[in-house]
MARVEXLO-856990 format. One line per field, with one value per residue (C-alpha): residue number from 1; residue in one letter; chain; x negated, y negated, z. Coordinates in nm, 2 decimals, always signed. Example, Ala and Ser with C-alpha at 12.3 -4.5 7.8 and 13.67 -1.06 7.14 Angstrom:
BEGIN
voke <- [1 2]
drense <- [A S]
vexlum <- [A A]
c1 <- [-1.23 -1.37]
c2 <- [+0.45 +0.11]
c3 <- [+0.78 +0.71]
***
This chain:
BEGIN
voke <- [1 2 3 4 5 6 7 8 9 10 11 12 13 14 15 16 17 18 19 20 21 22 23 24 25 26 27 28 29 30 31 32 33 34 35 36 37 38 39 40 41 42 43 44 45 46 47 48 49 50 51 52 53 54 55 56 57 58 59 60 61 62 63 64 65 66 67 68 69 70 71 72 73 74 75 76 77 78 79 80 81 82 83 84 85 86 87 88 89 90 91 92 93 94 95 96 97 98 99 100 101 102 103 104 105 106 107 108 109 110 111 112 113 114 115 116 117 118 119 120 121 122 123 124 125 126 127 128 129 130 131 132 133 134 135 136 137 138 139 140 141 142 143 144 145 146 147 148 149 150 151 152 153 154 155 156 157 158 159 160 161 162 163 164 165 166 167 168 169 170 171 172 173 174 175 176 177 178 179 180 181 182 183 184 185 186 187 188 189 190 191 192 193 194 195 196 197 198 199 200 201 202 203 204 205 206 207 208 209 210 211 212 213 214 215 216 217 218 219 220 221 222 223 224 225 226 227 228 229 230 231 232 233 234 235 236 237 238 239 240 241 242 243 244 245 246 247 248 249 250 251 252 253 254 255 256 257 258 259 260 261 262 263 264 265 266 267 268 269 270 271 272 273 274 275 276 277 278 279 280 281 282 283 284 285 286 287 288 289 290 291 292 293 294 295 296 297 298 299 300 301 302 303 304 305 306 307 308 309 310 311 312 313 314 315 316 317 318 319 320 321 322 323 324 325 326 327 328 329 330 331 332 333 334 335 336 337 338 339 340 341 342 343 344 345 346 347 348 349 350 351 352 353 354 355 356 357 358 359 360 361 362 363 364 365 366 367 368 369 370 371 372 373 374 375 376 377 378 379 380 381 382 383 384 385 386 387 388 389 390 391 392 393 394 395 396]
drense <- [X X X X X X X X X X X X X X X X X X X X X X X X X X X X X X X X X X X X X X X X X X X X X X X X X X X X X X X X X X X X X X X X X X X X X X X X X X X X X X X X X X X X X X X X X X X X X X X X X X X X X X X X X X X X X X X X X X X X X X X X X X X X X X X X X X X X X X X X X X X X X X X X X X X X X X X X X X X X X X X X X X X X X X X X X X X X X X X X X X X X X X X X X X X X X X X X X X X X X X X X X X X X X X X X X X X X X X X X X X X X X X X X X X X X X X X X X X X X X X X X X X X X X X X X X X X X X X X X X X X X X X X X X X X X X X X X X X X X X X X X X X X X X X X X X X X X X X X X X X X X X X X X X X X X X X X X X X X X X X X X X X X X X X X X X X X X X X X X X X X X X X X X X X X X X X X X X X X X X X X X X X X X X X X X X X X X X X X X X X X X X X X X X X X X X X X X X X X X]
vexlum <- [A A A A A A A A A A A A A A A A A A A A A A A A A A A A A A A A A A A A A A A A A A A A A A A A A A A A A A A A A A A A A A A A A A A A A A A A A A A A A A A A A A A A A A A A A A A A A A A A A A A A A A A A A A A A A A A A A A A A A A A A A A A A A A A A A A A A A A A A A A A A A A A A A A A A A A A A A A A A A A A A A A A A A A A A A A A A A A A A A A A A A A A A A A A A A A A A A A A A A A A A A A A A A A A A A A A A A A A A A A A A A A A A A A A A A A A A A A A A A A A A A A A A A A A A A A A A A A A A A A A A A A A A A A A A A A A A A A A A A A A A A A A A A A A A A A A A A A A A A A A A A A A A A A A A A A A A A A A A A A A A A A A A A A A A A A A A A A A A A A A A A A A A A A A A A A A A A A A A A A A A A A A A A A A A A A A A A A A A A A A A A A A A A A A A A A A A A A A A]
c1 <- [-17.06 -17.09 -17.04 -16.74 -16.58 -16.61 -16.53 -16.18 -16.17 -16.19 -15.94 -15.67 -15.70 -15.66 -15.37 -15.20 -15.24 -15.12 -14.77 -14.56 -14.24 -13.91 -14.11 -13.86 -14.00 -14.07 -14.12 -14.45 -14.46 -14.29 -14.55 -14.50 -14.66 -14.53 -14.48 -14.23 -14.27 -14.32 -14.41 -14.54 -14.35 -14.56 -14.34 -14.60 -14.48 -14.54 -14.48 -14.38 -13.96 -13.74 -13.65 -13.39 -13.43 -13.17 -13.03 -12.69 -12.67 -12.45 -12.73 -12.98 -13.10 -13.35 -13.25 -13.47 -13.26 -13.52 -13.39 -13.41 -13.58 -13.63 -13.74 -14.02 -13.87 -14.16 -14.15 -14.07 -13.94 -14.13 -13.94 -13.84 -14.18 -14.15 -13.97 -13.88 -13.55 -13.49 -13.52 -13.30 -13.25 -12.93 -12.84 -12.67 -12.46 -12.69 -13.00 -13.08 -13.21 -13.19 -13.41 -13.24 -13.48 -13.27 -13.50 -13.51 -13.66 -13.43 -13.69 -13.64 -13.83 -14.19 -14.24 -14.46 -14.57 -14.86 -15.03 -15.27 -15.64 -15.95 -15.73 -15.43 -15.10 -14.79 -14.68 -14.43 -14.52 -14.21 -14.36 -14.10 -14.17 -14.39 -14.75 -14.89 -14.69 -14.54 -14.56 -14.38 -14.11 -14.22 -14.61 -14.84 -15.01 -14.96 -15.01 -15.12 -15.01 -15.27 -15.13 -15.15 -15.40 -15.69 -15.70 -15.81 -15.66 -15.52 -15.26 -15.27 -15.16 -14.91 -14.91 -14.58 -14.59 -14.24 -14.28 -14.27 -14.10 -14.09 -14.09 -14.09 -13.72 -13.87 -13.55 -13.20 -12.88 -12.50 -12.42 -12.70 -12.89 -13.26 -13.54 -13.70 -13.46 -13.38 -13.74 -13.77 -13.49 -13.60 -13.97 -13.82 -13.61 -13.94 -14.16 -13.91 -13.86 -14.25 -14.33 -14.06 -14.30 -14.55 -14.89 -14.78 -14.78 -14.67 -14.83 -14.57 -14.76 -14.49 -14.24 -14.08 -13.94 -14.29 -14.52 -14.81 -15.08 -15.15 -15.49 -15.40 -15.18 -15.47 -15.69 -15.44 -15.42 -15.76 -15.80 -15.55 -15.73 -15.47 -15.45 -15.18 -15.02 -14.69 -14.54 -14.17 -14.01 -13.66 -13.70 -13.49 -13.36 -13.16 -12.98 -12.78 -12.70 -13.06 -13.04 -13.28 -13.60 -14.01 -14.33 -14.65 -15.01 -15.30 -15.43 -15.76 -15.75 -15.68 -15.93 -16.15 -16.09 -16.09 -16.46 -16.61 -16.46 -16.62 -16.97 -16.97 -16.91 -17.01 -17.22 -16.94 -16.68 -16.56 -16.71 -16.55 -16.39 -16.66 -16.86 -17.07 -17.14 -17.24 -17.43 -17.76 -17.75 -17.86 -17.64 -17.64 -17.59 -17.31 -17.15 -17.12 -16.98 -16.75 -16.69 -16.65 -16.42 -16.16 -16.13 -16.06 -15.82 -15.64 -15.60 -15.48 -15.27 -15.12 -15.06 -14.87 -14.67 -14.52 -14.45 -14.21 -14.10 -14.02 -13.81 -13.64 -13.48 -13.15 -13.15 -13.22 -13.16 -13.48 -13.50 -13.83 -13.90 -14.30 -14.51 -14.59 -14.96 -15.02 -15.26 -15.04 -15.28 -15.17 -15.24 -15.61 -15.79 -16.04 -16.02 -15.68 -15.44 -15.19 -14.85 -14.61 -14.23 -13.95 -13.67 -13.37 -13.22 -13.12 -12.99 -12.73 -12.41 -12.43 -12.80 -12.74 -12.49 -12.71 -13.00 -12.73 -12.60 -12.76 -12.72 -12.87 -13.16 -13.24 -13.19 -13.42 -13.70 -13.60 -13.72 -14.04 -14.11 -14.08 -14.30 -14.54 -14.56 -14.57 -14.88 -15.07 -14.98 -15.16 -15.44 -15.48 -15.74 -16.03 -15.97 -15.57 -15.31 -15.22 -15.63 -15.57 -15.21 -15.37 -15.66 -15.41 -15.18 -15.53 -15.62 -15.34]
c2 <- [-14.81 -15.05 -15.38 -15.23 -15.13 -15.46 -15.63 -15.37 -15.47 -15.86 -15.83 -15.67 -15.96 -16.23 -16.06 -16.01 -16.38 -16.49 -16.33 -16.64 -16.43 -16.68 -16.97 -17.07 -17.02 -17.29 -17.21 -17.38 -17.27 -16.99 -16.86 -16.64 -16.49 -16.25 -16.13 -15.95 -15.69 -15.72 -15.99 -16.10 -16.35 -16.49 -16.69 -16.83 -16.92 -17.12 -16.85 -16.49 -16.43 -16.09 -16.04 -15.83 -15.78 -15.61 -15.61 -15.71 -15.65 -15.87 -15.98 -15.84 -15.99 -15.98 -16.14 -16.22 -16.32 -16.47 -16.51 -16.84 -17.02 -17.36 -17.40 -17.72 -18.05 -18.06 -17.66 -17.61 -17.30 -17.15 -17.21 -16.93 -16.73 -16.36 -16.10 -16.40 -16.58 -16.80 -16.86 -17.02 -17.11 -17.14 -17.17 -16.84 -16.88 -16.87 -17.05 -16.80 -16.91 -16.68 -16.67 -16.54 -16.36 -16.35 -16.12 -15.92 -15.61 -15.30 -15.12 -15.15 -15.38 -15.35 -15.63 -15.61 -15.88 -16.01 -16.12 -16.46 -16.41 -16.60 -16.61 -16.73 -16.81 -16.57 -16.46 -16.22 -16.04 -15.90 -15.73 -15.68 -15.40 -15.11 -15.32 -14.95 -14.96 -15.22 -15.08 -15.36 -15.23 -15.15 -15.16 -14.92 -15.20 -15.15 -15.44 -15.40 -15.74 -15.95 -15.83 -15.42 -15.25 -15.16 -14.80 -14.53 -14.76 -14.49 -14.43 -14.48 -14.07 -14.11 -13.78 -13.72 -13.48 -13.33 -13.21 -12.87 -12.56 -12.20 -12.07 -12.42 -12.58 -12.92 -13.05 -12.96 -13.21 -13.11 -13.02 -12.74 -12.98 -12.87 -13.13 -12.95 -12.92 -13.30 -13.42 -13.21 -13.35 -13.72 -13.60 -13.51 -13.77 -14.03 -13.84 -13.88 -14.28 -14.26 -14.09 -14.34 -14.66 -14.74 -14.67 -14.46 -14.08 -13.85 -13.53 -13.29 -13.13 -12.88 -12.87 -12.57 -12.38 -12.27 -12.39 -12.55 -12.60 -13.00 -13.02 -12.80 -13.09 -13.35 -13.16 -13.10 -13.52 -13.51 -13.25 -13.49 -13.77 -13.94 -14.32 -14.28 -14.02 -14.00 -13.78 -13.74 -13.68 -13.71 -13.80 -13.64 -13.74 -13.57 -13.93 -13.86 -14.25 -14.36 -14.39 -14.60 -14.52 -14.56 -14.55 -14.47 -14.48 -14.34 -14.45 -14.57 -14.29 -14.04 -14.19 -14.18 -13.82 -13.78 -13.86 -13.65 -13.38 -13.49 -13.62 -13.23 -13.08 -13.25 -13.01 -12.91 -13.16 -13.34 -13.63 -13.94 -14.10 -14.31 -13.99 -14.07 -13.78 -13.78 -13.42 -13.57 -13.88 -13.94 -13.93 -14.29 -14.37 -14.10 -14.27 -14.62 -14.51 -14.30 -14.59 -14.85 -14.59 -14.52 -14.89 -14.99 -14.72 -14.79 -15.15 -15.06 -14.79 -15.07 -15.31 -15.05 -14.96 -15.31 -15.35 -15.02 -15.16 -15.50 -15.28 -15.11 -15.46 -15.47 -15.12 -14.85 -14.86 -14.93 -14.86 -14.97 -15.29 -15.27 -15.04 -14.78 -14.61 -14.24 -13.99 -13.71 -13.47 -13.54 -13.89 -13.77 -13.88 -14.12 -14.24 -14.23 -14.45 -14.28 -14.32 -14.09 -14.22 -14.05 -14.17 -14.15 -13.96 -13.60 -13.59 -13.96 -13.81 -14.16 -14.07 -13.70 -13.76 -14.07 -13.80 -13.51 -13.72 -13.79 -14.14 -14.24 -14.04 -14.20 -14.53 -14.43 -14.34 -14.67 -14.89 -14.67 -14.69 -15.09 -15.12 -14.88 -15.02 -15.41 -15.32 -15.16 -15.51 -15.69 -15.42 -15.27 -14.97 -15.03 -14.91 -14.85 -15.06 -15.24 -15.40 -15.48 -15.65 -15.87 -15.93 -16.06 -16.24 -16.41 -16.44 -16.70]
c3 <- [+11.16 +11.47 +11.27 +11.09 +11.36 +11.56 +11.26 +11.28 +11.65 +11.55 +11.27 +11.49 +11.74 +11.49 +11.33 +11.63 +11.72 +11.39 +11.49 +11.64 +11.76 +11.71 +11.48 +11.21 +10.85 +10.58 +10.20 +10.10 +9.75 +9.49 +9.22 +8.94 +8.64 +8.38 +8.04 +7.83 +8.01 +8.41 +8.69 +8.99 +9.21 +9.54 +9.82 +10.04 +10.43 +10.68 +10.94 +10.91 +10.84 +10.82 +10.48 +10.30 +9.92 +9.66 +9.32 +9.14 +8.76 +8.52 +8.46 +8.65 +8.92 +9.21 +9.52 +9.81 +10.17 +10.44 +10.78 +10.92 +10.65 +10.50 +10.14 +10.14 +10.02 +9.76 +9.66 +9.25 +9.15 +8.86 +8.52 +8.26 +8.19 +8.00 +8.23 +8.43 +8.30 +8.56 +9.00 +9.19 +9.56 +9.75 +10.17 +10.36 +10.63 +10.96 +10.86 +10.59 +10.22 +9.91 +9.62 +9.28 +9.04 +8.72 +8.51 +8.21 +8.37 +8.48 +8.65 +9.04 +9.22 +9.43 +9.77 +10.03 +10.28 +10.34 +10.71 +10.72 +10.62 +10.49 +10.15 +10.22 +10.49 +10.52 +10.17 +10.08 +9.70 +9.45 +9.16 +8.87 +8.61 +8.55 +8.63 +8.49 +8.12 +7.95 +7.55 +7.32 +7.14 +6.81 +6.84 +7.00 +7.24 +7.55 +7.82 +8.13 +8.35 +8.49 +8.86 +8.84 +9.07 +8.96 +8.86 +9.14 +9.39 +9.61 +9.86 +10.23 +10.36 +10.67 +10.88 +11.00 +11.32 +11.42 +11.81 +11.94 +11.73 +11.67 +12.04 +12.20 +12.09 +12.29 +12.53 +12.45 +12.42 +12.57 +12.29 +12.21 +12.00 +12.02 +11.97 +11.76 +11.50 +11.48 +11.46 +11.14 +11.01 +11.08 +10.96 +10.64 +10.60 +10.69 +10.41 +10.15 +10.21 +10.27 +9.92 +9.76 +9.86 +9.59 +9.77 +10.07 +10.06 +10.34 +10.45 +10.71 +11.00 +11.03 +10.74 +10.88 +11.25 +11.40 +11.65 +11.61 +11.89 +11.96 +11.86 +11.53 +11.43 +11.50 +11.29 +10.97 +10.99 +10.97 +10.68 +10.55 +10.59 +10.76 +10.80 +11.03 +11.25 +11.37 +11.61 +11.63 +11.91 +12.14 +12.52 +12.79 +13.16 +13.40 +13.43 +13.11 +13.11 +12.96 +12.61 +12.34 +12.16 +12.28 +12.14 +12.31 +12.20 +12.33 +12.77 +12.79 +13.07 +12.84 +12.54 +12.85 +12.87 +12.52 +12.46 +12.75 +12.55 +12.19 +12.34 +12.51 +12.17 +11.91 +11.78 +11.68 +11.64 +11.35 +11.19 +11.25 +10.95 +10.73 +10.76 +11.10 +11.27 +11.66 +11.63 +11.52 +11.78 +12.13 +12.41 +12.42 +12.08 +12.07 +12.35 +12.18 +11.85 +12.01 +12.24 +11.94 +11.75 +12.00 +12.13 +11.79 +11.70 +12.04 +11.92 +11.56 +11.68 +11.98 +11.67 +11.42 +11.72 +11.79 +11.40 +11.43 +11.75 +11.57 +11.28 +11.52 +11.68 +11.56 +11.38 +11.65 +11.99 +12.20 +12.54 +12.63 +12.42 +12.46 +12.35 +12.60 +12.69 +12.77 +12.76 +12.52 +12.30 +12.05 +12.01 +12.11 +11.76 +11.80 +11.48 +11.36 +11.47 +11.62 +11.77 +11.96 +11.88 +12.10 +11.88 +12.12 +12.44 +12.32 +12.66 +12.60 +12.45 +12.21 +12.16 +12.10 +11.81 +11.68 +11.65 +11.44 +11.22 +10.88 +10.78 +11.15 +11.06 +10.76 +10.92 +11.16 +10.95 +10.70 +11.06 +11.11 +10.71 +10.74 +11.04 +10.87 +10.58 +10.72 +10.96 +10.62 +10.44 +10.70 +10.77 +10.43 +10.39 +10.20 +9.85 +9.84 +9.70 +9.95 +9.93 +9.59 +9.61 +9.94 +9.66 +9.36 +9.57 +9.68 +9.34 +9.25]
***
């Protein structure tokens, strides 16, 4: 348990160094295989680049747009190959560069991005097709593409907390807009883009108007066995100019805290995830795995809080740009990472309708969803699909 933990700690800090903020990106290479039925399509970059990716029809059509991006004056695009007809490049206006996926394949598109390790640079991965079932018309074989997961490679669970409820409405707008009415709202909306993402799947701590005490909601993420936990939330200020969203993980004061209260009663506390219990060690040795376990949680839970952060540039309104540390309950796990998100000022009349209408709260949870899933491509779970896709693109 120690060695994997550091190991966590030692991961986080590389990854975190391997982010250069502002660097302008350089295509090093486009790979690709495929058959009749479905492919795989690797961009490997120098540095890390905001993407958008979509589809046009007549004919169909992938199409990658990388912000500020160069393709490499040596980089060949891969040639007609199965579900693959043909890719192309082209310049945008503003420094942008578009890769066209002309394929034969209707079924909608899979990407994920992929942070530096020991097996390769920045890389961004499309896969095209149902990598699960691709029966040839007329024959009973069905082919299975050399990319797919492995089978039993499971989903990372994201525990979506929406604050208060029931008898605590949380603060209340000008316009009578409880808290805790919009945070289900956006909690819904979050689990739904969540459940839509192929190896994500959301679990609601409250899916419904009651209240739920904070250490409840930790343990139901645990039952869960969460890999992430999210508490939504809406700030409020007398000064009804503020306006913007935050996010706040866990103090060392109030991990500090924390662990006086699990080393006092851990006969009767939880294991912590990997199945170590702390009921059967000495004091000591109960004091440096709980030690190990929070500090690295506090780091992965600091590092998935800057990638929402990052998706929220441009998208949401943010009114405190860094991530913010404080000792709430119920970011209290010490083995979860964890992250309390107060998505706007119900008390801003500009926030308050933001946080009512619809379409703002789905383009809310779309940014939380993006920096989710970018921190799980870069820290995948042992076991999930997120391991195996870093594997395959590897693999090439």
């Amino acid at each position: 348990m120690c060695t994997r933990l550091a190991a966590a700690m030692v991961l986080v800090a590389a990854s975190l160094l391997g982010v250069a903020r502002g660097e302008a990106a350089r295509i090093e290479g486009v790979r690709a295989s495929a058959d009749a039925d479905a492919a795989r399509v690797v961009v490997d970059l120098s540095a890390p680049s905001s993407y958008k990716l979509f589809t046009l029809d007549h004919p169909r059509r992938v199409v990658l747009d990388l912000a500020d991006t160069t393709l490499g004056a040596d980089v060949r695009l891969p040639r007609s190959e199965g579900a693959i007809l043909a890719v192309r490049s082209g310049v945008r206006p503003g420094g942008a560069l578009r890769l066209v996926i002309e394929t034969s394949s209707d079924a909608e598109p899979r990407v994920a991005r992929l942070a530096p390790s020991a097996e390769g640079g920045h890389r961004i991965v499309i896969e095209l097709g149902d990598a699960d079932a691709g029966a040839h018309t007329g024959s009973a074989r069905v082919v299975t593409p050399v990319h797919a997961p492995k089978a039993g490679a499971r989903d990372v669970v994201i525990a979506i907390d929406a604050g208060h409820g029931g008898k605590d409405p949380g603060a209340i707008g000008n316009r009578g807009t409880q808290e805790k009415d919009v945070v289900l709202d956006i909690a819904r909306a979050l689990a739904a883009q969540i459940d839509r993402e192929p190896g994500m799947r959301a679990v609601l701590i409250r899916d419904g108007d009651y209240y739920i005490a904070h250490r409840e909601r930790i343990r139901r993420a645990r039952a869960a066995k969460a890999d992430m936990f999210l508490s939504i939330h809406a700030d409020a200020l007398r000064d009804r100019d503020v306006a913007g969203a935050s996010v706040y993980v866990l103090s060392e004061r109030g991990a500090t805290d924390e662990a006086a209260r699990w080393l006092a009663e851990r006969e009767n506390a939880a294991d912590l995830r990997g199945g170590v219990s702390l009921s059967d060690k000495s004091d000591v040795l109960a004091t440096v795995l709980l030690d190990l376990s929070q500090s690295a949680n506090i780091s992965a839970s600091m590092q998935a809080a800057e990638r929402i952060l990052d998706s929220f540039d441009g998208v949401v309104p943010v009114r405190k740009p860094r991530v913010q540390q404080a000792g709430f309950l119920v970011l209290k796990s010490p083995d979860i990472p964890s992250m309390l998100i107060e998505t706007a000022y119900i008390t801003n009349a500009a926030d308050e309708k933001r946080l009512r209408s619809d379409a703002q709260q789905r383009k809310l949870a779309a940014a939380i969803v993006d920096g989710v899933q970018t921190y799980f491509t870069r820290n995948p779970p042992e076991g999930t699909r997120f391991a195996e896709l870093r594997r395959l693109a590897s693999a090439d």
